[in-house]
C-alpha positions in Angstrom: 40.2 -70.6 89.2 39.8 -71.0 93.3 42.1 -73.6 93.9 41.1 -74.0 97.6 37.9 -75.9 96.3 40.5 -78.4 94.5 41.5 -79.6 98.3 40.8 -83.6 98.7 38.7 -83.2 100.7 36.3 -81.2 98.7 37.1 -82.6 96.1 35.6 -86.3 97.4 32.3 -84.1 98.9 32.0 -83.1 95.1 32.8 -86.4 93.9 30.1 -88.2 96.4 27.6 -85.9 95.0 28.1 -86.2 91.2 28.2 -90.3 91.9 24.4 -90.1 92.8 23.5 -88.4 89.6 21.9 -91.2 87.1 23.4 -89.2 84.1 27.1 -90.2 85.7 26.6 -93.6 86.3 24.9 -94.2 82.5 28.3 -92.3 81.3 30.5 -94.5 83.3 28.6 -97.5 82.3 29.1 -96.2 78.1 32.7 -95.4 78.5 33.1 -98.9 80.6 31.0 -100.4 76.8 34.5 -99.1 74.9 37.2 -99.9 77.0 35.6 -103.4 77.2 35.7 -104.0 73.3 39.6 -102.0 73.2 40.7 -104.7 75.8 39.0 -107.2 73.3 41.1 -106.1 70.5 44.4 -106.5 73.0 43.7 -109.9 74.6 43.0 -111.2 71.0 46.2 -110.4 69.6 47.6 -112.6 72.7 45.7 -115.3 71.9 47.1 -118.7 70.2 45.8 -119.0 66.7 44.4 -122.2 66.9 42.6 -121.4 70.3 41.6 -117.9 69.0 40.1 -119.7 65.8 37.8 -121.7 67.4 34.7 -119.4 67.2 33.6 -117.3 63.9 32.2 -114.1 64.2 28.7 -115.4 63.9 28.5 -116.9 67.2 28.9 -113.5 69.0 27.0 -111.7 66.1 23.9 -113.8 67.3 24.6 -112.3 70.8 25.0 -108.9 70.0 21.4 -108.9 67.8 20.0 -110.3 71.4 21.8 -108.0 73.7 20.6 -104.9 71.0 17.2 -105.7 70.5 16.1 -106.4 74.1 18.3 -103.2 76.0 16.5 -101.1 74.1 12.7 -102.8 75.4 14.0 -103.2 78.7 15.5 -99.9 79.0 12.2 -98.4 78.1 9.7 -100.5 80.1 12.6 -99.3 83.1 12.4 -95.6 82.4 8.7 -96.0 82.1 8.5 -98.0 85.9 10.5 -95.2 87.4 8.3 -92.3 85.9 5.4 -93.8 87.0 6.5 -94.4 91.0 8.0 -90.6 90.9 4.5 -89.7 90.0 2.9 -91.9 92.2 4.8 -91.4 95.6 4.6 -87.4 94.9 0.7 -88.2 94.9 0.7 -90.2 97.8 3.1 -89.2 100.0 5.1 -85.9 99.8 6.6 -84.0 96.4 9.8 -84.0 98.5 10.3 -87.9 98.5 10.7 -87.4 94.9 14.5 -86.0 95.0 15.3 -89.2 97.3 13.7 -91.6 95.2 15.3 -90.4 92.5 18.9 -91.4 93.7 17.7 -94.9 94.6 20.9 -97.3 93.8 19.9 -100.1 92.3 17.5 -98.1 90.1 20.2 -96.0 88.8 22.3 -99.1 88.4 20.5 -101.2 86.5 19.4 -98.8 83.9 23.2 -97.7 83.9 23.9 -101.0 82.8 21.0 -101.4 81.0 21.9 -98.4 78.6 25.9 -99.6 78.8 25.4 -103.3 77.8 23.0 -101.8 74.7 26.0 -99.0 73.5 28.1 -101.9 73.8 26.2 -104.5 71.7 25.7 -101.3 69.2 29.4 -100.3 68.9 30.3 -104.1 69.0 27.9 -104.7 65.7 29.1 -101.6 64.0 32.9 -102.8 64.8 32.0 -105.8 62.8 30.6 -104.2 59.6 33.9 -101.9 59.4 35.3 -104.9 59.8 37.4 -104.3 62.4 37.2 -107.7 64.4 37.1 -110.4 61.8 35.2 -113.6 61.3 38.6 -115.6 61.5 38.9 -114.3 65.3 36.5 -113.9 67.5 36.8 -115.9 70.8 37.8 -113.1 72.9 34.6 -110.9 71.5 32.5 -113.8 72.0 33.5 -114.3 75.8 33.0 -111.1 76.5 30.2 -110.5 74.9 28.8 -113.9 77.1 30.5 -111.5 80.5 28.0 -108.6 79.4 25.1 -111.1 78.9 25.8 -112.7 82.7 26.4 -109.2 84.0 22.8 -108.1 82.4 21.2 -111.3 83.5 22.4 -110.6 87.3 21.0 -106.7 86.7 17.7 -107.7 85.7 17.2 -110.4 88.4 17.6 -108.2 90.8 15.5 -105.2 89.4 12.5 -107.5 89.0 13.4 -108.1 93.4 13.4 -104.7 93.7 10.2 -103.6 92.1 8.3 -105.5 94.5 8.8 -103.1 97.0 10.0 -99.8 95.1 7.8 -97.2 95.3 5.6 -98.5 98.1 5.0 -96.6 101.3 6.7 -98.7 103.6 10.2 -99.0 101.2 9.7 -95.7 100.8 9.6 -94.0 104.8 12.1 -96.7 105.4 14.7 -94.6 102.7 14.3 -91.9 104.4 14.5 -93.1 107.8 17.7 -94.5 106.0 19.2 -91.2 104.9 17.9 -89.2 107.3 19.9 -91.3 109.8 23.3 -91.3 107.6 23.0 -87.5 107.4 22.9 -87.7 111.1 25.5 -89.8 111.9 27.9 -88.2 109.5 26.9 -84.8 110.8 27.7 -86.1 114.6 30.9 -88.1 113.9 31.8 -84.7 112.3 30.1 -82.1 114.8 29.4 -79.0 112.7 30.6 -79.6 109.6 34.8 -79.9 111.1 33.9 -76.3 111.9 33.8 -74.5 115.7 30.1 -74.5 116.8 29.4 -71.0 116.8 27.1 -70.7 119.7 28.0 -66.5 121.0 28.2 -63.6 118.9 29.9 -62.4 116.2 33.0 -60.1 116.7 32.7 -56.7 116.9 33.9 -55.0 113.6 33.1 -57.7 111.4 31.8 -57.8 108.0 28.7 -58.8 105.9 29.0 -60.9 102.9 25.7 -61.0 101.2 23.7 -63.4 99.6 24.4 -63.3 95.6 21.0 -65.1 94.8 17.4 -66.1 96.8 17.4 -69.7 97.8 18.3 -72.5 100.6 21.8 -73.0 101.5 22.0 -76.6 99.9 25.4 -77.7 100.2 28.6 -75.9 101.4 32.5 -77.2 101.5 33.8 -76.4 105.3 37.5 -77.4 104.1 37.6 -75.4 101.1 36.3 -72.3 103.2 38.7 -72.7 106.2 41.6 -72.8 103.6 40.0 -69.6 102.2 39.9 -68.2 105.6 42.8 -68.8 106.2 44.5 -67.3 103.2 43.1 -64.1 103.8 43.7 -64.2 107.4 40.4 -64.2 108.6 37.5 -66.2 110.2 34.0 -66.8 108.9 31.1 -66.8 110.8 27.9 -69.3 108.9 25.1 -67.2 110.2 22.4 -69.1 108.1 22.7 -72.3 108.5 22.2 -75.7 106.0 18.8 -75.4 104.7 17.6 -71.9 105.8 16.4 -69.6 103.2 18.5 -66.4 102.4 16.7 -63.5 99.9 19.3 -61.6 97.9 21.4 -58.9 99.4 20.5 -60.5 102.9 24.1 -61.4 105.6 24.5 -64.8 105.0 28.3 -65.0 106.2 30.2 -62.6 108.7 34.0 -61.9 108.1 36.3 -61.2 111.4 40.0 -60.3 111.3 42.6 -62.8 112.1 46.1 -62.4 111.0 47.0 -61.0 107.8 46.7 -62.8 103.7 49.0 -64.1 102.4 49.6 -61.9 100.2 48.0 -59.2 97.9 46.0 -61.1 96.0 44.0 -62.7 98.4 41.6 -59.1 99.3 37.9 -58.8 99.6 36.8 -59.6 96.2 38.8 -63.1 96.3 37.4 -63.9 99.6 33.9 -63.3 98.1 34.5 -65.0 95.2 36.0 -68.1 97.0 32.4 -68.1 99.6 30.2 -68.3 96.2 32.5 -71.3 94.9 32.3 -73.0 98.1 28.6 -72.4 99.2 26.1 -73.9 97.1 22.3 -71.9 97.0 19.1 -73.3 95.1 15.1 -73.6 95.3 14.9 -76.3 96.7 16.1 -78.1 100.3 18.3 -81.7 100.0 19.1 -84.0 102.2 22.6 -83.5 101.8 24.2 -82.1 104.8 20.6 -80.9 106.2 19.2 -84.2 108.3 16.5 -81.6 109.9 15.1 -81.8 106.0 14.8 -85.5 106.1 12.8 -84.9 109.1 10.4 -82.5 107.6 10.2 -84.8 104.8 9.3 -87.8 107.7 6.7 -85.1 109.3 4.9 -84.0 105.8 4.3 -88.1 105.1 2.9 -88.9 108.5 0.6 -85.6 108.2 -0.6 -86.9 104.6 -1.5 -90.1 106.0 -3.7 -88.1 108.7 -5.4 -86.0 106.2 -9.1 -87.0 105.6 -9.0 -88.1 102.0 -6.4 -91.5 103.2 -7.2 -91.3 106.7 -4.2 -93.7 107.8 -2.9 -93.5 111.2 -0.7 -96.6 111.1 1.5 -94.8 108.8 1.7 -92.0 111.3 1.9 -93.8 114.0 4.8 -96.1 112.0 7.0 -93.0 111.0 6.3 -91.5 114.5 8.4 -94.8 115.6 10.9 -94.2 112.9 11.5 -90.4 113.9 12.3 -91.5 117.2 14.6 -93.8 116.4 16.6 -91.3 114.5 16.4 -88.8 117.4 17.9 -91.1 119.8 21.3 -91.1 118.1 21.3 -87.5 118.1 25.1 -86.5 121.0 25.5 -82.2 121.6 27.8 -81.4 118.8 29.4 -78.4 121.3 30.7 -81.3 123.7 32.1 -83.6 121.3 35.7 -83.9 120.0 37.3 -84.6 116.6 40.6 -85.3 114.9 40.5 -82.2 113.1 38.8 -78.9 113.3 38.9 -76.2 110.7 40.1 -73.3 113.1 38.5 -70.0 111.0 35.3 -71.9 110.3 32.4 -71.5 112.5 29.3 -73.7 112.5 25.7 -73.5 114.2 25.6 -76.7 116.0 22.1 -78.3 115.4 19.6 -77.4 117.8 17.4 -80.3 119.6 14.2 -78.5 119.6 14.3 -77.1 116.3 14.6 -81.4 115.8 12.0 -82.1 117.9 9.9 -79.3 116.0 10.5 -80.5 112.6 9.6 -84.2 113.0 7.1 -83.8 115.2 5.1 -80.8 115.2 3.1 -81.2 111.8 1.9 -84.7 112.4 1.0 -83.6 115.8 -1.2 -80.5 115.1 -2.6 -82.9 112.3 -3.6 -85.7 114.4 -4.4 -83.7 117.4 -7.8 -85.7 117.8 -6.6 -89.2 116.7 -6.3 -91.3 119.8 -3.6 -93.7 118.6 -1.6 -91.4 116.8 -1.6 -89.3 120.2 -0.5 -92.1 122.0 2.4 -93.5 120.0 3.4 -89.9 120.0 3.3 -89.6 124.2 5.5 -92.7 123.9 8.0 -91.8 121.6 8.5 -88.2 124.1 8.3 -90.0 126.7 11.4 -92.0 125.9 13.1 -89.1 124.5 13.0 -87.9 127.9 15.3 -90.3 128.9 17.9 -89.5 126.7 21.1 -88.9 127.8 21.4 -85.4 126.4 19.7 -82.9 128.4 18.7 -80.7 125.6 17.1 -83.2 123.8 15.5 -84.6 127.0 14.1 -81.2 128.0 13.1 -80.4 124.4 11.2 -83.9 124.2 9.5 -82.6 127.8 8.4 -79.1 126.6 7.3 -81.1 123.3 5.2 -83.9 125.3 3.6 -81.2 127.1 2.8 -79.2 124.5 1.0 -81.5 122.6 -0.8 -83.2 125.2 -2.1 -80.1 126.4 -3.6 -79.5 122.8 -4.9 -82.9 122.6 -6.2 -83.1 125.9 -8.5 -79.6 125.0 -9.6 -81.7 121.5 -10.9 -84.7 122.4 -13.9 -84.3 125.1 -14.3 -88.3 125.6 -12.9 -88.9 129.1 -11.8 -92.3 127.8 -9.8 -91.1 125.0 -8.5 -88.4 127.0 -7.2 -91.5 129.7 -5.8 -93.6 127.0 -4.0 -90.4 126.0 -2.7 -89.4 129.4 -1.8 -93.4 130.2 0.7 -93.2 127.2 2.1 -90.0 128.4 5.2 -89.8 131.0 4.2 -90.2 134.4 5.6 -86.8 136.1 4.6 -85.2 133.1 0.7 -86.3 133.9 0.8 -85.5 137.4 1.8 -82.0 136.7 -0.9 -81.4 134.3 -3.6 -83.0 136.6 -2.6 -81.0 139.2 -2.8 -77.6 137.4 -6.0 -78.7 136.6 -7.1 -79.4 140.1 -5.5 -75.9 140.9 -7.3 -73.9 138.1 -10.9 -75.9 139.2 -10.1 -74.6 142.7 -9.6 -71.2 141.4 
């Protein structure tokens, strides 16, 4: 067993993760169905006879039929909803929204308790033909039976809220915008994962540990790995960072010398063995740990709205808005400090252009002769360029010109091209105007 992956801190990354599985939350809610009818059986034995012989069994048999027979309708009509917006927003939008929809809260709540108020009801009924709670007694049953049926009530109410606006594309760029910006956030109040931002070169001398499958680096656990490292007295350089693709047998980590182990069981094969606990691969990307993704994902919606067969620049235009918004929180993760930093653990900080890149650089190629889209897009650059961070300021610049310089060859009406160039930084214009002048004097 690798105990360094039992750290707490690891052990609440792993714990974060499983939470956002539906398949948890309907477990939690079933087990929660039994402990509620055990407590039942223990308050009821507290209760005063005459108070606890108030209600016969009937009274919450009546509410157990109704809780039983309509969970199971619900529940379906539920599961039915969500199949069909996973379908839908796929169609529409991007296959990758699906994974994010997927995890949406309240959906996964409600048919948690959904599932958990009908195993309830079910156990609760077949409690009551063993005869287990008895006609005499039944208060305590009956009051919580009437908790379940507020709880559900509550559930419901706000479902039927939430499918006005589940599935649909503005909900939908505004979840990711959502996520996209937590991943950030965390990622920044955390620079590089706790590790050191490995921004040089490897040490001389050290060693390759190769991928053990062909996927994306989904998800890996920094403290678990600096513990590692540090039992074996050594440091780990990530040279693939969260989200890139490694084939089989390809460097994925580099091992450099530091100290000694602690001892003689922590050698090569352990060290290996504690990297393939600790770093997660798969097919797919998630937006766990990799905000870049969320801005692909961002990119790939705006570009499907530019494509001919829904032809719908606002939605470019609107997520072209959101992806600035995200970038401007973006602070170098080399410069910043933290509390803690795992000492043998080294990180690739996050690097503005490939940010600038993966938001904007589908959408823009896409659009490249859609006036508006073009302009919003100027803007956004434009005020990028202001940002207090000079890489992401000179990325935004190089990105602005870029673009405008394809857009500008694209669109031949000198209008458009004005209404382009207005919405465009100032200097940024000048420049390009006067290479023109310069290559029409040539």
């Amino acid at each position: 067993m690798n105990f360094d992956s039992m750290i707490p801190h690891t052990l609440i990354r792993k714990t974060r993760e499983y939470s956002r599985k539906l398949w948890v939350r309907v477990v939690f809610l079933g087990l929660l169905a039994f402990v509620a009818l055990g407590v039942t059986q223990v308050i009821e034995a507290l209760i005063p006879k005459e108070l606890g012989t108030t209600l016969t069994g009937a009274a919450a048999d009546r509410l157990l039929q109704i809780i039983a027979n309509a969970m199971l309708a619900v529940t379906t009509f539920s599961i039915t909803v969500m199949v069909t917006v996973y379908r839908a927003s796929s169609t529409q939008w991007t296959p990758r929204v699906h994974r994010l929809i997927i995890q949406d809260r309240t959906t996964q709540n409600t048919l948690a308790v959904f599932i958990g108020a009908y195993v309830y009801a079910l156990v609760a009924i077949i409690l009551r033909e063993l005869g287990i709670y008895v006609d005499e007694r039944a208060l305590v049953l009956f009051v919580m039976t009437v908790l379940v049926l507020a709880v559900i009530v509550i559930y419901l109410i706000r479902w039927v809220l939430h499918l006005q606006t589940f599935g649909s594309l503005i909900d939908t760029t505004r979840q990711i915008e959502d996520v996209t910006r937590a991943q950030f956030q965390d990622r920044l109040r955390n620079p590089c994962l706790g590790a050191n931002a490995f921004t040089g070169e490897v040490p001389e001398g050290a060693k390759e540990i190769l991928a053990w499958e062909s996927g994306y680096i989904q998800h890996i656990y920094p403290e678990a790995l600096d513990a590692a490292a540090k039992a074996h007295g050594v440091e780990l350089y990530l040279i693939k960072n969260i989200g890139h693709f490694s084939f089989v047998n390809e460097p994925m980590l580099m091992v450099a010398d530091h100290g000694k182990p602690e001892d003689d069981d922590h050698d090569w094969d352990s060290l290996v063995e504690a990297v393939r606990a600790n770093v997660r691969l798969g097919d797919l990307r998630t937006f766990d740990q990799d905000p870049r993704f969320g801005l692909v994902v961002m990119g790939e919606v705006a570009s499907k709205a530019l494509s001919p067969g829904v032809n719908d620049p606002g939605t470019a235009i609107d997520v072209i808005t959101r992806i600035g918004r995200i970038l401007s929180v973006y602070t170098d993760e080399k410069s910043q400090d933290r509390d803690t930093k795992l000492d043998r653990l080294y990180v690739a900080p996050l690097d503005p252009k490939d940010l600038i890149e993966d938001g904007f650089a589908a959408l823009a190629r896409d659009g490249v002769a859609v006036v508006e889209v073009q302009q919003r897009l100027q803007s956004v650059l434009a005020g990028l360029m202001r940002h207090p961070d000079d890489g992401l300021s000179k990325a935004a610049r190089d990105a602005a010109e870029v673009h405008l310089s394809r857009t500008l060859g694209a669109i031949d009406f000198e209008p458009d091209r004005d209404r382009v160039l207005s919405s465009a930084a100032s200097d940024l214009c000048i420049e390009l105007r006067k290479e023109a002048r310069d290559q029409a004097g040539e």
